[in-house]
N, CA, C and O atoms as a GROMACS GRO file, in nm:
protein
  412
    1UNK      N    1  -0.269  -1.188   1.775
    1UNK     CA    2  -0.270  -1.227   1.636
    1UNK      C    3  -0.375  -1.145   1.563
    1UNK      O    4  -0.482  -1.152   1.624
    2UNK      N    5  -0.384  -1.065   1.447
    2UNK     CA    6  -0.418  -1.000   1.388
    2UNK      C    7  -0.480  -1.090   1.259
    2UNK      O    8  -0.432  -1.183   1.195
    3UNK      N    9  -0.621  -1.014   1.249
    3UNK     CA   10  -0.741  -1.120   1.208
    3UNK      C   11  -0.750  -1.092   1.046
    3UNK      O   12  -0.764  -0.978   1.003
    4UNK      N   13  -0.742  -1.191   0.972
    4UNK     CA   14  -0.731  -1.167   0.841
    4UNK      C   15  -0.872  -1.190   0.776
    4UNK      O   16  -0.960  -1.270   0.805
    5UNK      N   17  -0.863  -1.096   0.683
    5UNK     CA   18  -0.966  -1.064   0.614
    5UNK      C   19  -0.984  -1.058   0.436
    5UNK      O   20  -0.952  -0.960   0.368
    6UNK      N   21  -1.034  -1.165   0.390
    6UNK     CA   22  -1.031  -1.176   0.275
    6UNK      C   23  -1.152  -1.075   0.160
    6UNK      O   24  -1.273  -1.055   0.167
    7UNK      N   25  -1.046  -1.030   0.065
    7UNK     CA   26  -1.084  -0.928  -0.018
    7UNK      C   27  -1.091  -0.985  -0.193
    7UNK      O   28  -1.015  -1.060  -0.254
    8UNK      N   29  -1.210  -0.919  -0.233
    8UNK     CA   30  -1.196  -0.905  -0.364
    8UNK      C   31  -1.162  -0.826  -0.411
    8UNK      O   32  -1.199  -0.716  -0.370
    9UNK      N   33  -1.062  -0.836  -0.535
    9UNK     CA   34  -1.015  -0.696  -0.564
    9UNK      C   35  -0.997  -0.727  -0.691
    9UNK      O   36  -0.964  -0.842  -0.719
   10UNK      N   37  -1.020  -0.613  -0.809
   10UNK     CA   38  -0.991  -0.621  -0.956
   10UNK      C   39  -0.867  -0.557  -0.973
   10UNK      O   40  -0.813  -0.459  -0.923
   11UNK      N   41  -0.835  -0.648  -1.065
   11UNK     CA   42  -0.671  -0.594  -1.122
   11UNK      C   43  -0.711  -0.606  -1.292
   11UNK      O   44  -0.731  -0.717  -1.342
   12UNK      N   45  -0.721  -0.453  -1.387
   12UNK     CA   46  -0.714  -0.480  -1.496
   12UNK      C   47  -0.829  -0.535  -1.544
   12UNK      O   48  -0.823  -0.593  -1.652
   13UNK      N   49  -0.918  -0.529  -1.494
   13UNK     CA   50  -1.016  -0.656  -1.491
   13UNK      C   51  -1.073  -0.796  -1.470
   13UNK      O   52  -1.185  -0.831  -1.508
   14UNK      N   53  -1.006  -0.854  -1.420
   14UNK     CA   54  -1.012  -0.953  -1.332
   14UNK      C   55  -0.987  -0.924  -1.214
   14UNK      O   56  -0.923  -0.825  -1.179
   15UNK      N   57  -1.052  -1.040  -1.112
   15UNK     CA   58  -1.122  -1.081  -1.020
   15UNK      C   59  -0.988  -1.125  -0.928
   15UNK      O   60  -0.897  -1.182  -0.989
   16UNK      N   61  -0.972  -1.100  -0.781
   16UNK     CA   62  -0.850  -1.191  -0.729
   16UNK      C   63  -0.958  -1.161  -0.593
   16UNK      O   64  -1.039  -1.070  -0.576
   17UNK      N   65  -0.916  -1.291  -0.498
   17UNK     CA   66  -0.924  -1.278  -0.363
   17UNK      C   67  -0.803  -1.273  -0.317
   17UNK      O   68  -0.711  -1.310  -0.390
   18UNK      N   69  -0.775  -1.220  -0.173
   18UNK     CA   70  -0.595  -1.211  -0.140
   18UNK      C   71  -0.700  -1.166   0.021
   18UNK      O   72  -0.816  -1.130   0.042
   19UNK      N   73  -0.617  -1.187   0.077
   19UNK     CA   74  -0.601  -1.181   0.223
   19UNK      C   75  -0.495  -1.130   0.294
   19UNK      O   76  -0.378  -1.169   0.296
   20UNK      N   77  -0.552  -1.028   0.358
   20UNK     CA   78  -0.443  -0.938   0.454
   20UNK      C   79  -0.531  -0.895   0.604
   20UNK      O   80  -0.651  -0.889   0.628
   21UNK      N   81  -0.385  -0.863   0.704
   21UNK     CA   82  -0.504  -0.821   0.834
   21UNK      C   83  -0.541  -0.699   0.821
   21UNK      O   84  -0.485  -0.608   0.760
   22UNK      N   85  -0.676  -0.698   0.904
   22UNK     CA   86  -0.801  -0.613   0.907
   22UNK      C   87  -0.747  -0.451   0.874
   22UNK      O   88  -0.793  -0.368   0.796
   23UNK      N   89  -0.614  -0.442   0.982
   23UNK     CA   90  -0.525  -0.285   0.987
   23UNK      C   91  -0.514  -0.248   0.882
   23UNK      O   92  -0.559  -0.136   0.856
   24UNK      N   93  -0.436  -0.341   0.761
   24UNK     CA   94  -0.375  -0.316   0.626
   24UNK      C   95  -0.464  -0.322   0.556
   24UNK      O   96  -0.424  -0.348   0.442
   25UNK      N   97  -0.590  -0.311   0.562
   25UNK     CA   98  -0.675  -0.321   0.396
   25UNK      C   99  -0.653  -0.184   0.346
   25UNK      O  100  -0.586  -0.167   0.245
   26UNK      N  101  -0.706  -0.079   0.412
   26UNK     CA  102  -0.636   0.069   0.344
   26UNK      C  103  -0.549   0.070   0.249
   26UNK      O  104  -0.570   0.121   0.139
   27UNK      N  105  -0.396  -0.014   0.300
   27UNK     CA  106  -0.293   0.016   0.225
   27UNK      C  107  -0.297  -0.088   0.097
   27UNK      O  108  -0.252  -0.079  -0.017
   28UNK      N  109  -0.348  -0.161   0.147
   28UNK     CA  110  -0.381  -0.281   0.024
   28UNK      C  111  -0.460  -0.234  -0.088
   28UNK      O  112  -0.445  -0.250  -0.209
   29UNK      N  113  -0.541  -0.176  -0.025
   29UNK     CA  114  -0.650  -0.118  -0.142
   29UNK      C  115  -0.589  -0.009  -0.231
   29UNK      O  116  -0.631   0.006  -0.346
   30UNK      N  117  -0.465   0.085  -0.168
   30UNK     CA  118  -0.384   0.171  -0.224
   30UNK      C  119  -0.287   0.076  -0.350
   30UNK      O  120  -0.280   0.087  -0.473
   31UNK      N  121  -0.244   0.013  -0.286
   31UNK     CA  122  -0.194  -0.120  -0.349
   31UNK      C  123  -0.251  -0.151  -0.502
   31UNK      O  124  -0.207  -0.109  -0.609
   32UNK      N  125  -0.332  -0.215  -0.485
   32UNK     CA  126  -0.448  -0.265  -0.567
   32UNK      C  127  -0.456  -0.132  -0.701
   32UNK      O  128  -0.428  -0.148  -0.820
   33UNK      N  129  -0.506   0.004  -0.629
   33UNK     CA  130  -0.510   0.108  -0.719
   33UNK      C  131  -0.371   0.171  -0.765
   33UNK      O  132  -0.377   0.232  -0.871
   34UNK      N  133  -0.250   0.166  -0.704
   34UNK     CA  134  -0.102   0.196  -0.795
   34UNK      C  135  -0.067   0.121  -0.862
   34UNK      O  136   0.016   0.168  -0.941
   35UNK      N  137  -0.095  -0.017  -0.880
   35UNK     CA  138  -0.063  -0.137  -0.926
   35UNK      C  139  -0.138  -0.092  -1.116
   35UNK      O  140  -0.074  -0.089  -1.221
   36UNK      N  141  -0.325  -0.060  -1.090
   36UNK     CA  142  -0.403  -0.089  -1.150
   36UNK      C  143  -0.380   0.047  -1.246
   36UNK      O  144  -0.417   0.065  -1.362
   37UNK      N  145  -0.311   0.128  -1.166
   37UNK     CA  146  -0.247   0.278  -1.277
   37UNK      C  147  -0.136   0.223  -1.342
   37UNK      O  148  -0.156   0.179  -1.455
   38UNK      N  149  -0.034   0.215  -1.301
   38UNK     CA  150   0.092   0.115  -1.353
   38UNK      C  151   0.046   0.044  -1.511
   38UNK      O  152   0.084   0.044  -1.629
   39UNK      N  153  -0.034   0.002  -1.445
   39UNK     CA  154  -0.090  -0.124  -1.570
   39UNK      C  155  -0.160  -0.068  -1.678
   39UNK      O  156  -0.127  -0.100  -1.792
   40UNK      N  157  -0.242   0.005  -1.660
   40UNK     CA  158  -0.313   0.119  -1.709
   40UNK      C  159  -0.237   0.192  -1.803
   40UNK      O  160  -0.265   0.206  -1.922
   41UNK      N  161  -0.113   0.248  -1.727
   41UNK     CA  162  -0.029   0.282  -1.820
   41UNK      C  163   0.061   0.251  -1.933
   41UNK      O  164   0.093   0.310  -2.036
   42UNK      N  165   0.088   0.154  -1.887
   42UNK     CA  166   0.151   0.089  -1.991
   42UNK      C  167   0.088   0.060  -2.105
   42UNK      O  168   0.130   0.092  -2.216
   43UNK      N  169  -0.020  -0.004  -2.082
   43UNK     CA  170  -0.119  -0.067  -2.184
   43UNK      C  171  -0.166   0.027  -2.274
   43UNK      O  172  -0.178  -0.004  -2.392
   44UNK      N  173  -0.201   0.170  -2.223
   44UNK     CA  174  -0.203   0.317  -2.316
   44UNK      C  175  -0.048   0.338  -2.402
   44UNK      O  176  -0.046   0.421  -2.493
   45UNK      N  177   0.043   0.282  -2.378
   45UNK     CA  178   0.127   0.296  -2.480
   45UNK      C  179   0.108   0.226  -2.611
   45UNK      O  180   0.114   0.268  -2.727
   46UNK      N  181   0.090   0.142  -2.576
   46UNK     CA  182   0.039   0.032  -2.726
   46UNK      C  183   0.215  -0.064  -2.756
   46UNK      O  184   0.250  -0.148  -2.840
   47UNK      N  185   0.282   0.002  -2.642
   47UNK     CA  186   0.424  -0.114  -2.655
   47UNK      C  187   0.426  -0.227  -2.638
   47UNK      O  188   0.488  -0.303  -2.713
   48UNK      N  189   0.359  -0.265  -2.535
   48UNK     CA  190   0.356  -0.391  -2.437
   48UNK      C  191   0.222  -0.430  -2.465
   48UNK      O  192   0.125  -0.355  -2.478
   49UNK      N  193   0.224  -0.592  -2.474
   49UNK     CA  194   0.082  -0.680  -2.567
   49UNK      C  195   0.119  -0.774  -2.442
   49UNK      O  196   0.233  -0.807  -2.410
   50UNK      N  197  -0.004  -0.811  -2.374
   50UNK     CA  198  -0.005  -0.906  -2.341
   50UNK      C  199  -0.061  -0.886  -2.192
   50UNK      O  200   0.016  -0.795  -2.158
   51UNK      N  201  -0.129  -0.903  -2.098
   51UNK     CA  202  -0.136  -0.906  -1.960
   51UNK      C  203  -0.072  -0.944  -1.845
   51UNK      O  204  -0.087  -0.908  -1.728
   52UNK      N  205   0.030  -1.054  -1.918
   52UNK     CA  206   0.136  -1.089  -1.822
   52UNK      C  207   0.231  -0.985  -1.845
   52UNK      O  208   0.275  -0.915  -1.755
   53UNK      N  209   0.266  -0.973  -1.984
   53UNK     CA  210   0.368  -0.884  -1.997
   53UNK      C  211   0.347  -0.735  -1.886
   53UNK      O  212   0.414  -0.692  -1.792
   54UNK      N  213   0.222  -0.689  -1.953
   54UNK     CA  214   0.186  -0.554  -1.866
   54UNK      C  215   0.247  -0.560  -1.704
   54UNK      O  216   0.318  -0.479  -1.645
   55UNK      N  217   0.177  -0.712  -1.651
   55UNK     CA  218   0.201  -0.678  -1.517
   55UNK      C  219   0.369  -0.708  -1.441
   55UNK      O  220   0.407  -0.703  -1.324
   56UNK      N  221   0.441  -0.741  -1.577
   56UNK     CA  222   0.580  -0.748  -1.558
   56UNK      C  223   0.634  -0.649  -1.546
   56UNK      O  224   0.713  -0.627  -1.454
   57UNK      N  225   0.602  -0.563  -1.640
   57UNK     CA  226   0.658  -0.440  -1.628
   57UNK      C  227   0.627  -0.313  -1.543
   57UNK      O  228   0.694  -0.212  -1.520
   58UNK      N  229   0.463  -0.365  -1.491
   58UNK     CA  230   0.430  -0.261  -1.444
   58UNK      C  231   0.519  -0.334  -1.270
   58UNK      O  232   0.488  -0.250  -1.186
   59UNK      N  233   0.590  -0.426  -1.212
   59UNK     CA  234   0.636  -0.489  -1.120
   59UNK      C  235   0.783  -0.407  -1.137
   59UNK      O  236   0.855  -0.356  -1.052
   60UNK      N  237   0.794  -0.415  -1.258
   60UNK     CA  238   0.956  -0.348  -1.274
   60UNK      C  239   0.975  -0.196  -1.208
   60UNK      O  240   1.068  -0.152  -1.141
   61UNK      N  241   0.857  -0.136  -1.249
   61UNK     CA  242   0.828  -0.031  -1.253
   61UNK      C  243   0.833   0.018  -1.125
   61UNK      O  244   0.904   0.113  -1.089
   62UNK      N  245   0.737  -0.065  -1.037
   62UNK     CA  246   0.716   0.002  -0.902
   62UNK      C  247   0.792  -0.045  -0.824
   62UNK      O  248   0.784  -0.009  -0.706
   63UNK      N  249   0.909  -0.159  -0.872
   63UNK     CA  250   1.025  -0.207  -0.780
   63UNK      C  251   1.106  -0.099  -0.810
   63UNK      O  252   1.134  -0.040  -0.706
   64UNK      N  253   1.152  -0.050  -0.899
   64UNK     CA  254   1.263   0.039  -0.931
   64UNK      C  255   1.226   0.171  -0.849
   64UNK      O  256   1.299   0.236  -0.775
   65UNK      N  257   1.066   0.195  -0.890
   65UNK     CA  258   1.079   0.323  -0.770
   65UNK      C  259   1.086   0.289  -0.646
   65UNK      O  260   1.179   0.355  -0.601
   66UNK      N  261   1.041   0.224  -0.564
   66UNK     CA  262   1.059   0.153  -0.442
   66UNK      C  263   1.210   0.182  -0.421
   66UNK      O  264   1.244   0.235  -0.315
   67UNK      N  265   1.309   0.148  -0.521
   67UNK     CA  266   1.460   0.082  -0.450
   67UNK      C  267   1.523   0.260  -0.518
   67UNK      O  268   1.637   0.303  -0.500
   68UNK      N  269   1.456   0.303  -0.562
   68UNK     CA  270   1.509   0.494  -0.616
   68UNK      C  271   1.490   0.534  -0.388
   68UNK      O  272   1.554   0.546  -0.284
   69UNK      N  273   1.359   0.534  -0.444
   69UNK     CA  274   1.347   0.558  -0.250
   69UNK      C  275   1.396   0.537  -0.148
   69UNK      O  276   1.400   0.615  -0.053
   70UNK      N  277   1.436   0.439  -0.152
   70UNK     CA  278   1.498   0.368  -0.047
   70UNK      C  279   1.627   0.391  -0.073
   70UNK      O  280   1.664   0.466   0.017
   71UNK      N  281   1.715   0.371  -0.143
   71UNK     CA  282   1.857   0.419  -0.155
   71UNK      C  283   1.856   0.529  -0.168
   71UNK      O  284   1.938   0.584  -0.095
   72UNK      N  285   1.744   0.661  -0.290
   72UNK     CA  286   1.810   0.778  -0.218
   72UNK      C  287   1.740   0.817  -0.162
   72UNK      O  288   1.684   0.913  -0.216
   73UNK      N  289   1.686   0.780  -0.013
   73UNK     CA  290   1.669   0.888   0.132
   73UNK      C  291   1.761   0.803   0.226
   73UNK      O  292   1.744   0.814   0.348
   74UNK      N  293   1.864   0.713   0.171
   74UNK     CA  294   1.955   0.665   0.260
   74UNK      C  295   1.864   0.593   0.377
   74UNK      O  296   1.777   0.524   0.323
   75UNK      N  297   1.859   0.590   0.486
   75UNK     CA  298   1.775   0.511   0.588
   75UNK      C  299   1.629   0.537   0.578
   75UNK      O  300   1.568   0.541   0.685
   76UNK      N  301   1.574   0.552   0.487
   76UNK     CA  302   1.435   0.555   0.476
   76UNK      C  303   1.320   0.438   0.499
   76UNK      O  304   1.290   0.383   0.394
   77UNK      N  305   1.239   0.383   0.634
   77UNK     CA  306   1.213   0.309   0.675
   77UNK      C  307   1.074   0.307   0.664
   77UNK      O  308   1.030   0.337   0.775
   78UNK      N  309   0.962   0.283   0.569
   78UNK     CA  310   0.825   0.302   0.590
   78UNK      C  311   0.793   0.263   0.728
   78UNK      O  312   0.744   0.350   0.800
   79UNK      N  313   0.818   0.105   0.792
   79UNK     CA  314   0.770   0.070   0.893
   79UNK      C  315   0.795   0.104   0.994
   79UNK      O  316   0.719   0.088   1.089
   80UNK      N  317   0.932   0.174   1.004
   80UNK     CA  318   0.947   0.256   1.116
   80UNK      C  319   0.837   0.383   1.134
   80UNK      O  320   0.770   0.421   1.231
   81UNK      N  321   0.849   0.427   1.001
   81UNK     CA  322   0.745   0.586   1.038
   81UNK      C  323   0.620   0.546   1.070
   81UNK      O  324   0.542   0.626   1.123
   82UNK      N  325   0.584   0.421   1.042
   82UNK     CA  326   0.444   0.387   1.048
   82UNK      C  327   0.437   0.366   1.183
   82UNK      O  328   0.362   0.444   1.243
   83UNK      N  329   0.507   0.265   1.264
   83UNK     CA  330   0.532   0.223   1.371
   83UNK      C  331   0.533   0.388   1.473
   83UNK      O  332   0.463   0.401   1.574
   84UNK      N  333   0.614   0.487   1.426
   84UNK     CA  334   0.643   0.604   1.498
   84UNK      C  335   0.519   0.662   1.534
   84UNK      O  336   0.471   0.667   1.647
   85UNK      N  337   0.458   0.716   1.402
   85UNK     CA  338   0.299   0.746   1.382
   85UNK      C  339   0.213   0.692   1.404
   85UNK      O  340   0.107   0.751   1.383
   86UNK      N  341   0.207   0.561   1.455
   86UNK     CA  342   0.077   0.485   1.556
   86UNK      C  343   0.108   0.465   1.705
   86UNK      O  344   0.034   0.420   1.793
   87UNK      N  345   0.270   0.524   1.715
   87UNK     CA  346   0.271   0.562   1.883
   87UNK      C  347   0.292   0.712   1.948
   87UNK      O  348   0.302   0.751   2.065
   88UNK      N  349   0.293   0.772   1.836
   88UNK     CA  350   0.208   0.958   1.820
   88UNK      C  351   0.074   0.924   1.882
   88UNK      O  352   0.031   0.950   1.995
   89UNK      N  353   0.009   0.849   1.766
   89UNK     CA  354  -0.163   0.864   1.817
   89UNK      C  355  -0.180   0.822   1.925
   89UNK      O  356  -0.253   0.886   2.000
   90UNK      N  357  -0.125   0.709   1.967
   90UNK     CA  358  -0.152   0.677   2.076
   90UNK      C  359  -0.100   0.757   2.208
   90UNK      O  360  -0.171   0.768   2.308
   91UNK      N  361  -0.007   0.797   2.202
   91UNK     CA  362   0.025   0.950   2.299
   91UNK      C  363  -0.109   1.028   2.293
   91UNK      O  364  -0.191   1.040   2.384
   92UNK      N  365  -0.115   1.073   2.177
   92UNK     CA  366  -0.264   1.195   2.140
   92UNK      C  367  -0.359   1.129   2.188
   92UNK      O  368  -0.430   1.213   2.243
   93UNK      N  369  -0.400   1.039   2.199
   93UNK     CA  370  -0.565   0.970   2.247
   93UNK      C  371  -0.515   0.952   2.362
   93UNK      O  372  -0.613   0.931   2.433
   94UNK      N  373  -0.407   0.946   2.436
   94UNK     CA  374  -0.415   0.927   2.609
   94UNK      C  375  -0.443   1.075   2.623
   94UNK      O  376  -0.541   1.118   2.683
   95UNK      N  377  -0.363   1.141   2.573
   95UNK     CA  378  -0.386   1.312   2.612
   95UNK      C  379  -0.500   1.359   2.612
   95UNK      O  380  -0.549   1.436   2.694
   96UNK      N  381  -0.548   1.311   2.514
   96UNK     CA  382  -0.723   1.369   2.508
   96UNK      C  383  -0.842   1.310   2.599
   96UNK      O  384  -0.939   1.379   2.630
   97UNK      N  385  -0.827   1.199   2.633
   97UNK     CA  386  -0.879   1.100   2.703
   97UNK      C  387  -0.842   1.151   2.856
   97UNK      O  388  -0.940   1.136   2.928
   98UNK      N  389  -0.760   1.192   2.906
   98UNK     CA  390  -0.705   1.251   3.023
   98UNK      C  391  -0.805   1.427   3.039
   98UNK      O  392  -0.876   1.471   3.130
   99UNK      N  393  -0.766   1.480   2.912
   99UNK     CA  394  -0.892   1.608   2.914
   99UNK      C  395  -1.013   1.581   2.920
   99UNK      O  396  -1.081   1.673   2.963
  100UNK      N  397  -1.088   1.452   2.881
  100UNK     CA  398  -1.219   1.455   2.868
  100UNK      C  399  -1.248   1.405   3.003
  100UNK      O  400  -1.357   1.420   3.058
  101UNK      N  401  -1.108   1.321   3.074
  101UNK     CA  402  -1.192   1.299   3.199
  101UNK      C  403  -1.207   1.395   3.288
  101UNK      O  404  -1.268   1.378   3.393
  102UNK      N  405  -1.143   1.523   3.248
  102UNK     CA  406  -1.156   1.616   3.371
  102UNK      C  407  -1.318   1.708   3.329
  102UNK      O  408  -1.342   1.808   3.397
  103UNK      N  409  -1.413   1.670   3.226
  103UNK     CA  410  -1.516   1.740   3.197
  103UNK      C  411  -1.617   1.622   3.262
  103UNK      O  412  -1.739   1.638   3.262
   0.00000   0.00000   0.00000
């Protein structure tokens, strides 16, 4: 079981705690900052009034690219590549670990 770890994080200016495990804060924190551009942006238009509104649209926004991605690369699987690429490394750190024991 993977140990969760509670975060403060500003959105826009306010304050949120949210909780995710220890692995994912990286991506969370990426999270946190595409979210906080999104919002950012919008609000530089001077279209959209409101903070709920903003973060409606800025939700629209990053769902639509999300589902552009995913339908067009056809089987495009983040968790697979992620999953692929943490059993790369782990190949690479036995390999290396096998060279260092021969020093």
């Amino acid at each position: 079981m993977s140990e969760i770890k509670q975060l403060d994080v500003s959105i826009m200016g306010r304050e949120f705690r949210v909780g995710c495990p220890v692995e994912e804060e990286p991506t969370l924190l990426q999270a946190v900052d595409l979210l906080n551009e999104k919002m950012q942006e919008i609000r530089s238009t001077g279209k959209v009034v409101g903070l709920e509104k903003i973060a409606i649209m800025a939700a629209l926004n990053i769902s639509h690219e999300f589902l552009q991605v995913r339908v067009g690369g056809g089987d495009f699987d983040i968790g697979e590549i992620q999953r692929r690429i943490k059993n790369m490394d782990t190949i690479v750190d036995a390999a290396l670990q096998e060279q260092n024991d021969l020093f």
